[in-house]
LUMVEXNU-557424 format. One record per residue (C-alpha): residue in one letter; x, y, z. Coordinates in steps of 0.25 Angstrom, whole numbers, padded with zeros to 4 digits, always signed. Example, Ala and Ser with C-alpha at 12.3 -4.5 7.8 and 13.67 -1.06 7.14 Angstrom:
2
A+0049-0018+0031S+0055-0004+0029
! end
This chain:
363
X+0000+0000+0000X+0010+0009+0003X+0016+0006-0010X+0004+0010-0016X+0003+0025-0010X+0016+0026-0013X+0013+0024-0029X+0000+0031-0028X+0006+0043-0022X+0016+0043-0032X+0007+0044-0044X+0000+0056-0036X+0013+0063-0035X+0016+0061-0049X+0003+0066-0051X+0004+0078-0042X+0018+0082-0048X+0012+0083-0061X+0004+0094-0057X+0015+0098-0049X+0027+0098-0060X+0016+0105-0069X+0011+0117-0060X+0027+0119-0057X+0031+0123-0071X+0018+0130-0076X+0022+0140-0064X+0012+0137-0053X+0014+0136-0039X+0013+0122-0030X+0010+0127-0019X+0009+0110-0014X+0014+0095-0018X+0006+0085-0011X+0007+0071-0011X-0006+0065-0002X-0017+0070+0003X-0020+0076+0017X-0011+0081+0029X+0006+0084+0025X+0013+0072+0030X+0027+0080+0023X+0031+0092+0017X+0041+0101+0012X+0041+0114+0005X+0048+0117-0008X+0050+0130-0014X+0034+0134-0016X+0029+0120-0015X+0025+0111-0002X+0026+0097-0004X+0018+0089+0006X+0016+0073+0009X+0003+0070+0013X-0002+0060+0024X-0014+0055+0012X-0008+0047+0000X-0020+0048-0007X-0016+0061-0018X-0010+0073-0019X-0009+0088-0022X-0002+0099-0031X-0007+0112-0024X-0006+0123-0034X-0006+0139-0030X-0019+0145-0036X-0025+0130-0041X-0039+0133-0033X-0039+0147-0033X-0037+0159-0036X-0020+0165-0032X-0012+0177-0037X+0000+0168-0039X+0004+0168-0052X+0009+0153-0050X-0004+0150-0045X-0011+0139-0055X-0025+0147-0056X-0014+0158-0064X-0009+0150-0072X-0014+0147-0086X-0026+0139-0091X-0014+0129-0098X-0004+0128-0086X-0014+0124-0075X-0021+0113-0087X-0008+0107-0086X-0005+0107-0072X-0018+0102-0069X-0016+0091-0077X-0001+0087-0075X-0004+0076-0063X-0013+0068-0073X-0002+0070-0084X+0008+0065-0075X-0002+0053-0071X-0002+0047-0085X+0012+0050-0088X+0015+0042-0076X+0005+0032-0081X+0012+0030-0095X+0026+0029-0088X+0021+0017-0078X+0014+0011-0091X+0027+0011-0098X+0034+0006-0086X+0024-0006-0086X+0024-0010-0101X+0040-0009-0103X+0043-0024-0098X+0032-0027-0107X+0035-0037-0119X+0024-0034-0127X+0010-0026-0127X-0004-0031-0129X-0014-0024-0139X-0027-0022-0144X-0025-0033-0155X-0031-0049-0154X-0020-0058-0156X-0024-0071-0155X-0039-0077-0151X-0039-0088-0141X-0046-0101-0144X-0061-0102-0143X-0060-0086-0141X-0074-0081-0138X-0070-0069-0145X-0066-0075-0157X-0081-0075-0164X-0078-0060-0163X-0063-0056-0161X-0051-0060-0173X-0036-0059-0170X-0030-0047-0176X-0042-0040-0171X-0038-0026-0164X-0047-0022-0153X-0051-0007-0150X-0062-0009-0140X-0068-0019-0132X-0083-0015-0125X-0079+0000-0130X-0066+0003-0123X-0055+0006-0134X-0045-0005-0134X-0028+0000-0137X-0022-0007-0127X-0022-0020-0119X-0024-0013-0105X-0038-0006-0115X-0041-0022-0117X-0041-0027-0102X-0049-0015-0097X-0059-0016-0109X-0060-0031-0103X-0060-0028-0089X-0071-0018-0089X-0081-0025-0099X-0095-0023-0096X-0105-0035-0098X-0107-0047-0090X-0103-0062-0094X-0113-0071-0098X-0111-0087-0101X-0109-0091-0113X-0106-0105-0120X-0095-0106-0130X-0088-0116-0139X-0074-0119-0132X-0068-0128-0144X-0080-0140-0142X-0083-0137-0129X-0095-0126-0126X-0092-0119-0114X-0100-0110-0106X-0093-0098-0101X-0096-0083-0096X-0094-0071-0109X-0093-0058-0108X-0095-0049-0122X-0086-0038-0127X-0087-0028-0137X-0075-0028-0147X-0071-0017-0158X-0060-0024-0165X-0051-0018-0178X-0050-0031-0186X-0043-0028-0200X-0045-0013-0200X-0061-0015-0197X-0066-0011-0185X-0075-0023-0179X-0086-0022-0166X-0089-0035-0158X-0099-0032-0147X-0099-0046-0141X-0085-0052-0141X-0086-0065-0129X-0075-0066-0119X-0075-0077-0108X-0076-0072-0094X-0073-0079-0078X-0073-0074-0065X-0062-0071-0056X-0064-0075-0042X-0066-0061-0037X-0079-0062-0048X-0075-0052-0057X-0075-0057-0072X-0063-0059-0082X-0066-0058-0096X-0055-0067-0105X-0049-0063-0118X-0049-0075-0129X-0038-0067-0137X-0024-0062-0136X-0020-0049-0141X-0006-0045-0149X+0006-0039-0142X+0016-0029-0147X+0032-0030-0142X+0036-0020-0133X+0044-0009-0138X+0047+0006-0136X+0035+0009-0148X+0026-0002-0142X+0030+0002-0126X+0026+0016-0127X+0014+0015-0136X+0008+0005-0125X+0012+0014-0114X+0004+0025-0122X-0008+0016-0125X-0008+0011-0111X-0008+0021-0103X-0018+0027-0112X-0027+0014-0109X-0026+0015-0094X-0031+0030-0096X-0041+0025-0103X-0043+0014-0091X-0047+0024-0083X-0053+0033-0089X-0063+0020-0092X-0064+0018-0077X-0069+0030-0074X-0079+0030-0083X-0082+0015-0078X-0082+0020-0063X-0093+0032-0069X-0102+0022-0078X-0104+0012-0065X-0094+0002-0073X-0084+0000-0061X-0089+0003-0047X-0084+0010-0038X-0076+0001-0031X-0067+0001-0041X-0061+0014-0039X-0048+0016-0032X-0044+0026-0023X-0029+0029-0019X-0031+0018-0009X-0035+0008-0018X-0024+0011-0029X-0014+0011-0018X-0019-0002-0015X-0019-0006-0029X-0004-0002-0031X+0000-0010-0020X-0009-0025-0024X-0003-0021-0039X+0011-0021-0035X+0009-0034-0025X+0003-0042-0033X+0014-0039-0044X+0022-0042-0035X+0019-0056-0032X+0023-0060-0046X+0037-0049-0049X+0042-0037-0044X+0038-0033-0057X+0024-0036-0060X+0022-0029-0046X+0030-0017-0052X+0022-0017-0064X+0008-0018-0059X+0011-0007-0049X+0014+0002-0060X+0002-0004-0068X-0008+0000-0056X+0000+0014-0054X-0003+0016-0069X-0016+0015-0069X-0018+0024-0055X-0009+0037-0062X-0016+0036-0075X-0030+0035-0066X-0025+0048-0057X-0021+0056-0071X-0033+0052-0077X-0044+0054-0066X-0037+0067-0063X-0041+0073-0077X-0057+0069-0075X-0063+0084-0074X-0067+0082-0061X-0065+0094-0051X-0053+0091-0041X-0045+0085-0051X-0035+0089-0061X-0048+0086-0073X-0056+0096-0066X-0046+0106-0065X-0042+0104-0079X-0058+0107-0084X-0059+0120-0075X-0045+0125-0084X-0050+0122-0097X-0063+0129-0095X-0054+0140-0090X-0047+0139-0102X-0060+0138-0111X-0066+0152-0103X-0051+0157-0101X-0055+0159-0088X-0056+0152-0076X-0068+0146-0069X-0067+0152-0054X-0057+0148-0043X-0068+0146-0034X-0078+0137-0044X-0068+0129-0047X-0061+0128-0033X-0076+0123-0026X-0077+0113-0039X-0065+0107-0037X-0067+0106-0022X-0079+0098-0024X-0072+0091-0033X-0060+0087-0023X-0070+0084-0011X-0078+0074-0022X-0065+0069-0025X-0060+0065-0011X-0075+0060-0007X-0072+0050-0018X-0057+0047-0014X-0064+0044+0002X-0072+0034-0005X-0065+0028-0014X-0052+0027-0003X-0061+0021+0006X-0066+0010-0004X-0052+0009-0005X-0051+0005+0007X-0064-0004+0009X-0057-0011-0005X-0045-0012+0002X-0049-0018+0014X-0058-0029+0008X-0046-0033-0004
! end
């Protein structure tokens, strides 16, 4: 656990030091560099700056003269123009998916080969086969654009629609056996193709979530510079995408509630990640702790650009519609809507912490 914070933190302060870094060479003045949340635990002082340690590991701070309200400093951020504080605001989630595509690099480079989108080879007695052909490259599955092998496991992973029995023809034998149908859009030969009922098998695990299994193999490509940095692109790419879907999802009713981590559930993550990698090479630990910290900086970067008041999107909308009047909404209307905005948003940290915790305590 410890571990965890540790890793959580850090991807906080990278965070923070990107608006940081950005305030410090568009001129404006920090008046504060926070790591935590809650009382000083440590601090020191630094030319203008104070640099504090705080007792909560939960977040972080980059206090800004003039960034909720009016000052007569001209370093403040309110005086600065409509362009300098569009790109402080959004350094930290810049920072976030640069940081994202590094560990994704760092995480393909041993790799001998990548995955793709392209059917290889068809298993015998493929379900699929009445619909799917090798050679076949596919771009979607139940809607959701397929690039990328990490775009096929999610597709598969979130798949609406339950299983129904079915009997099938295994060789001679007919077998009855539990199905769930996918949508396909396939390029076959330049022609753009739509299946809306491609079979798969499916079983349970013993937790009683469902596994759907693939009847096909997809091509690889060798690993080399062209390959490594293209995947690392596409990739990281995908796992914004990830995201982005999950939200949606966590809005549409598709996955509940209990599904959403807070810091003490990704801490917690981190930490089973890295153990049970652990157990089989130093490693696979190494690299699933990466993989899990990938996927938590991209999530920061992203969820910090929703236009939502208190976050970095929020700020962001009230600047280009200050841009789009050339002139600013007022201090005070924008400082009471993002106040509301930061109470909602720690409400919904306490609850989610707290289910955190529940989850932890019953795992």
């Amino acid at each position: 656990m410890i571990i965890g914070i540790l890793l959580f933190e850090l991807i906080i302060f990278l965070h923070e030091f990107g608006h940081f870094f950005t305030a410090k060479k568009c001129g404006v003045k920090v008046n504060e560099f926070a790591l935590g949340m809650g009382p000083k635990i440590l601090k020191f002082k630094k030319g203008e700056t104070l640099y504090s340690l705080r007792l909560f590991p939960i977040g972080g701070f980059c206090s800004m003269e003039g960034e909720d309200g009016q000052s007569t400093d001209s370093r403040a951020f309110g005086n600065k123009s409509v362009w300098k504080r569009m790109l402080i605001v959004v350094a930290g989630a810049v920072m976030n998916l640069v940081l994202g595509f590094l560990m994704m690099m760092i995480i393909l480079v041993p790799e001998e080969g990548f995955a793709t989108n392209r059917i290889a080879i068809m298993e015998d007695n493929a379900l699929s086969s009445e619909f799917l052909q090798e050679g076949d490259e596919i771009k979607s599955i139940n809607g959701y654009d397929i690039t990328t092998s990490m775009d096929l496991n999610f597709a598969l992973a979130t798949a609406r629609g339950a299983s129904t029995p079915k009997t099938v023809l295994y060789g001679t034998e007919l077998k009855t056996i539990n199905v769930k149908e996918l949508s396909f859009v396939v390029n076959r030969n330049g022609e753009t193709l739509r299946f809306d009922h491609v079979p798969f098998a499916t079983s349970k695990t013993e937790n009683g979530s469902e596994i759907l299994h693939l009847d096909f193999k997809v091509k690889g490509v060798k690993n080399d510079f062209g390959s490594l940095m293209q995947q690392t692109f596409l990739q990281t790419c995908s796992t914004v995408r990830m995201v982005w879907s999950s939200l949606i999802g966590l809005i549409t009713g598709q996955f509940g509630f209990n599904e959403v981590a807070g810091p003490i559930g990704m801490t917690s993550a981190i930490s089973q990640a890295a153990s049970s990698g652990l157990q089989r090479s130093f490693w696979d630990g190494l690299s699933n702790l990466i993989f899990i910290m990938m996927v938590i900086t991209v999530n920061l970067g992203v969820v910090n650009l929703l236009p939502l008041p208190a976050l970095d999107g929020g700020r962001l909308v009230f600047l280009i519609i200050e841009a789009i009047r050339r002139k600013p909404i007022k201090p005070e209307r924008e400082g009471w809507i993002h106040a509301i905005g930061m109470i909602l948003l720690l409400l919904l940290m306490a609850i989610i912490s707290v289910n955190d915790i529940i989850r932890l305590f019953h795992s």
